[in-house]
C-alpha positions in Angstrom: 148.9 131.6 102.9 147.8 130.9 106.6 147.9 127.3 107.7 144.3 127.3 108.0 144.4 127.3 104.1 146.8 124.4 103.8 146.0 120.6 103.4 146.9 117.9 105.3 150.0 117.1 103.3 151.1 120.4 103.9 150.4 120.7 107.6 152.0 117.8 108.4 155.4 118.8 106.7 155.3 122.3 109.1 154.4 120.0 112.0 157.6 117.7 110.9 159.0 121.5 111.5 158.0 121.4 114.8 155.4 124.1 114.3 152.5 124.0 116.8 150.2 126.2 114.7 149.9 123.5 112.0 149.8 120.9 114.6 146.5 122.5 116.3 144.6 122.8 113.8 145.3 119.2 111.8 143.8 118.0 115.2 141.3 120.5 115.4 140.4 119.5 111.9 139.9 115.9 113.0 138.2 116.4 116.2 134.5 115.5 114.6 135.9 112.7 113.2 136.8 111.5 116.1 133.8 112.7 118.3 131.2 111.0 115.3 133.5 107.2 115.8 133.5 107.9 119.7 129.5 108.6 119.3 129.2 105.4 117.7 131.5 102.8 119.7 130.1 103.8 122.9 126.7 102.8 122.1 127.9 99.1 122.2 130.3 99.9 125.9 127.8 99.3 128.7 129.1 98.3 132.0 132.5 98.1 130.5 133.7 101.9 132.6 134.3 103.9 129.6 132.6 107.0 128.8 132.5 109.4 125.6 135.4 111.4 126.8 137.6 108.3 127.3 137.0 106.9 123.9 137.7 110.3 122.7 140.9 111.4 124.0 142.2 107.6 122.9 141.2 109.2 119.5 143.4 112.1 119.9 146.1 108.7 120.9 145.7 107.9 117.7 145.6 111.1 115.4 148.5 111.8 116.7 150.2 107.9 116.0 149.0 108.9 112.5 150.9 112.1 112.4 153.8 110.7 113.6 153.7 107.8 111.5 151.9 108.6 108.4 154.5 108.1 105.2 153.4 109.9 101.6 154.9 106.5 100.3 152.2 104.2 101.1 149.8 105.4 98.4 147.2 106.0 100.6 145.6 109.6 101.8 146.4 110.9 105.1 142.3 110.9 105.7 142.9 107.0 105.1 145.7 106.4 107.9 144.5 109.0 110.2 140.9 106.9 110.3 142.3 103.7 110.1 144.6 104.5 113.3 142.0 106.5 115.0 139.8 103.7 114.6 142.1 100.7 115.4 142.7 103.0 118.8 139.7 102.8 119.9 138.8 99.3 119.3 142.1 98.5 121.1 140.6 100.4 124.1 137.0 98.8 124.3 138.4 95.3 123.9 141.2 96.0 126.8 138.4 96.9 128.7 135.5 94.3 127.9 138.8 91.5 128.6 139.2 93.3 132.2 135.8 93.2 132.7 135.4 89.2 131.8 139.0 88.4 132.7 138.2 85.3 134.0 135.8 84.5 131.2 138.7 85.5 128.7 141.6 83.1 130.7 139.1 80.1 129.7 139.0 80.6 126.2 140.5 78.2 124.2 139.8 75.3 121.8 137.7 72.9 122.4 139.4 69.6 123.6 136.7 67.7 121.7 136.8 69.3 119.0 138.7 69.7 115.7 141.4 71.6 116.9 139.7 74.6 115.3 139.5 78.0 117.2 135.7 77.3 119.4 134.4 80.2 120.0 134.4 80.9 116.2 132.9 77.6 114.9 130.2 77.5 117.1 126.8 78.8 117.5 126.8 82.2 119.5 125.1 80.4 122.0 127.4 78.3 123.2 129.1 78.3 127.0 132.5 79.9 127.1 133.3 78.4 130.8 133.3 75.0 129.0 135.9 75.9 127.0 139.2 74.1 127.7 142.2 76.3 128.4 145.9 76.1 127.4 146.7 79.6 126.9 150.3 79.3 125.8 148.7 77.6 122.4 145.9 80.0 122.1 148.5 82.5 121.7 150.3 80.6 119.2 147.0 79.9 117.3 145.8 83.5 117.7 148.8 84.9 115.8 148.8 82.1 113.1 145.1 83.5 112.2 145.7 87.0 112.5 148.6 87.1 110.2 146.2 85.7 107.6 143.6 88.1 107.9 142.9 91.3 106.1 142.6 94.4 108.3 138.5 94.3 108.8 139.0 90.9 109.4 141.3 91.7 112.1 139.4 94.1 113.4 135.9 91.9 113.4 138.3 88.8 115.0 139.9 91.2 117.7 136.0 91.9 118.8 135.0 88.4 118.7 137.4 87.3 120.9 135.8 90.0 123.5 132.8 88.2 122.9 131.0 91.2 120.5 128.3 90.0 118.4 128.2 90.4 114.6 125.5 93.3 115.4 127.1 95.2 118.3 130.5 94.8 115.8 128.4 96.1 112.9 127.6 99.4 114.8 131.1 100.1 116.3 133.0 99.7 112.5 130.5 101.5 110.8 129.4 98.5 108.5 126.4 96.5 107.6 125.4 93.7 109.8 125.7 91.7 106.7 129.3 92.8 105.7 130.3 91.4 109.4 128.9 88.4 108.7 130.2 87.7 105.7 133.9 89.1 107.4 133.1 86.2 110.3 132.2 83.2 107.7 135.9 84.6 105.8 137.5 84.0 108.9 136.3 81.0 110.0 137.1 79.6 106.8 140.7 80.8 107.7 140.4 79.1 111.0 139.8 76.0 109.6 143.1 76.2 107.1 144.9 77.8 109.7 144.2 74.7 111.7 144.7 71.8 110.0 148.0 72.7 108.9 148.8 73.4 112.5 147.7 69.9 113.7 150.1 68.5 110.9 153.2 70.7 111.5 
């Protein structure tokens, strides 16, 4: 049996052998995988500084996390994991950049000092002005964390793009969803905000 044959199960225990063989061609199995979600993403990276190729080889970053990492335990397929990290790579990436490319934007986001205490940005209509946004970035942080810990991993994912200013469309497009999924992912969360919140305010 040549390795071309074998599944991903069993290419991944001869690259836990060290074999580079099996270790080619698990990559070179995912490489449309990674070219069709690098496709995608960049249609919503203009003027951020990344091209095809960049979004790509963070891919690879991530295929290979999920070789590393990937544990039969977790009842999920390696196809699962391998997408999952490949796709949580490359999000990482496009937000890193779109925060460098609004840095100062992003320092002034924050709750609104008039406001319920509840995370801005989120509870308000897409048109509002982020520069009016008060900032205290030490309880941002704090605030950030308390949400993400409650969110499911789309969620995250849809909350990690917000917060680089994404709309519900251009975040449709990059996760593969409907428009309409998003939004319903964005009304979950900011119904988590608002818990999230008011149990802050009374700690």
């Amino acid at each position: 049996m040549s390795y071309s044959d074998m599944n991903d199960y069993e290419l991944l225990y001869y690259i836990n052998e060290n074999n580079e063989e099996a270790n080619n061609i698990i990559i070179k199995k995912y490489e449309p995988l990674i070219n069709s979600m690098a496709s995608r993403m960049i249609k919503s990276c203009q003027y951020l500084g990344l091209e095809k190729s960049d979004l790509i080889q963070e891919g690879m970053i991530g295929l290979n996390h999920a070789i590393g990492y990937f544990n039969e335990q977790k009842d999920i397929t390696f196809y699962t994991y391998a997408k999952t990290c490949i796709e949580r790579k490359l999000i990482s990436t496009i937000v890193a950049a779109k925060r460098l490319k609004h840095k100062t934007l992003n320092e002034s986001i924050s709750f609104d000092s008039n406001d319920d205490g509840t995370l801005d940005f989120l509870l308000k209509d897409e048109s509002s002005n982020p520069e009016k946004i008060v900032v205290d970035e030490e309880i941002n942080n704090e605030k950030i964390e308390l949400v993400k810990n409650k969110l499911t991993d789309l969620e995250n994912q849809v909350f990690d793009l917000m917060l680089s200013y994404f709309n519900y469309k251009e975040i449709a497009q990059m996760l593969d969803k409907e428009p309409k999924q998003i939004d319903n992912a964005i009304q979950r969360i900011k119904s988590k905000v608002k818990e999230i919140m008011k149990q802050y305010d009374n700690k």
